[in-house]
N, C-alpha and C positions, 0 to 999 in steps of 0.2 A: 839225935835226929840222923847223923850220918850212919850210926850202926843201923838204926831203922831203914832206910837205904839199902845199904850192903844188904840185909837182910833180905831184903823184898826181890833185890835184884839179882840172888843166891835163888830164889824159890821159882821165879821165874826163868832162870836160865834151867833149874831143875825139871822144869816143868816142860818147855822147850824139847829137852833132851830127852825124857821119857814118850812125848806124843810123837816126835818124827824119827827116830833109832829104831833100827831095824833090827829086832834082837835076836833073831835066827844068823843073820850075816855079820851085825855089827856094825856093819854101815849105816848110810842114812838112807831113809826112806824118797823114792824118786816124787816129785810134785805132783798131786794130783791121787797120788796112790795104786793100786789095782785098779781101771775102771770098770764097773757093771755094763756085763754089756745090754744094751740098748738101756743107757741113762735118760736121766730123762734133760731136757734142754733147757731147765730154767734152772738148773745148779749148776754153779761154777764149773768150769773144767779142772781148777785147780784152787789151794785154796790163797785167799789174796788177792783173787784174777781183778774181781769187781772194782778195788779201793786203786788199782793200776790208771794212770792214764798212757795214752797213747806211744807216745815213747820210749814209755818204762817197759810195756807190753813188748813191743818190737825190739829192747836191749836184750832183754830178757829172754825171747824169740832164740833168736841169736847167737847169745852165751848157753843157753842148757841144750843140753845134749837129751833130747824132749823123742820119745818111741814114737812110729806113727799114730798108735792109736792116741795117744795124748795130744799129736797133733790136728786129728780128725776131729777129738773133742771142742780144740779151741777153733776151729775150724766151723765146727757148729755150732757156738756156743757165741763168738760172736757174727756169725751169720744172724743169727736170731736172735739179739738184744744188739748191740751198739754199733753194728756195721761200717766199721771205722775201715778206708780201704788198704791205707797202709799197713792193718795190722793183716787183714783176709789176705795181700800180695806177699806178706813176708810168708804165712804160713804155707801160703801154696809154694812158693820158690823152697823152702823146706824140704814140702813134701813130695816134691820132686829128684831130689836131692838122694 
């Protein structure tokens, strides 16, 4: 059972690794990705955004070093589904910034 584990836990960190690895640079790939422009406003700005609550969103806010336009996404993204003010004030002090 425990190799079963390791195992699983091996495939998923593989897994992990090949979807957000930047294989031109080698780095990792920034949150959210390239965005299309003019997305549309009922998909996430990034992905994980939805399963965040309030908090997490604004630590989060905060610690990543987020391009404007990723911040214009969540900017619009919760303007138009969860309109939580704490998170629409941190994003604007941001994007001021």
């Amino acid at each position: 059972m425990n190799l079963f584990k390791l195992l699983l836990a091996g495939a998923a960190t593989a897994t992990i690794v090949l979807a957000f690895r930047d294989r031109d640079t080698g780095g990792w790939l920034p949150p959210g990705g390239d965005p299309a422009p003019g997305y549309p406003e009922d998909e996430e700005p990034v992905l994980g955004y939805d399963g965040m609550d309030r908090d997490t969103v604004v630590d989060w806010l905060r610690s990543a070093d987020l391009d404007p336009d990723t911040l214009a996404r969540v900017h619009a993204y919760e303007s138009a589904h969860q309109r939580r003010g704490l998170v629409l004030e941190t994003v604007a002090d941001l994007m001021e910034e």
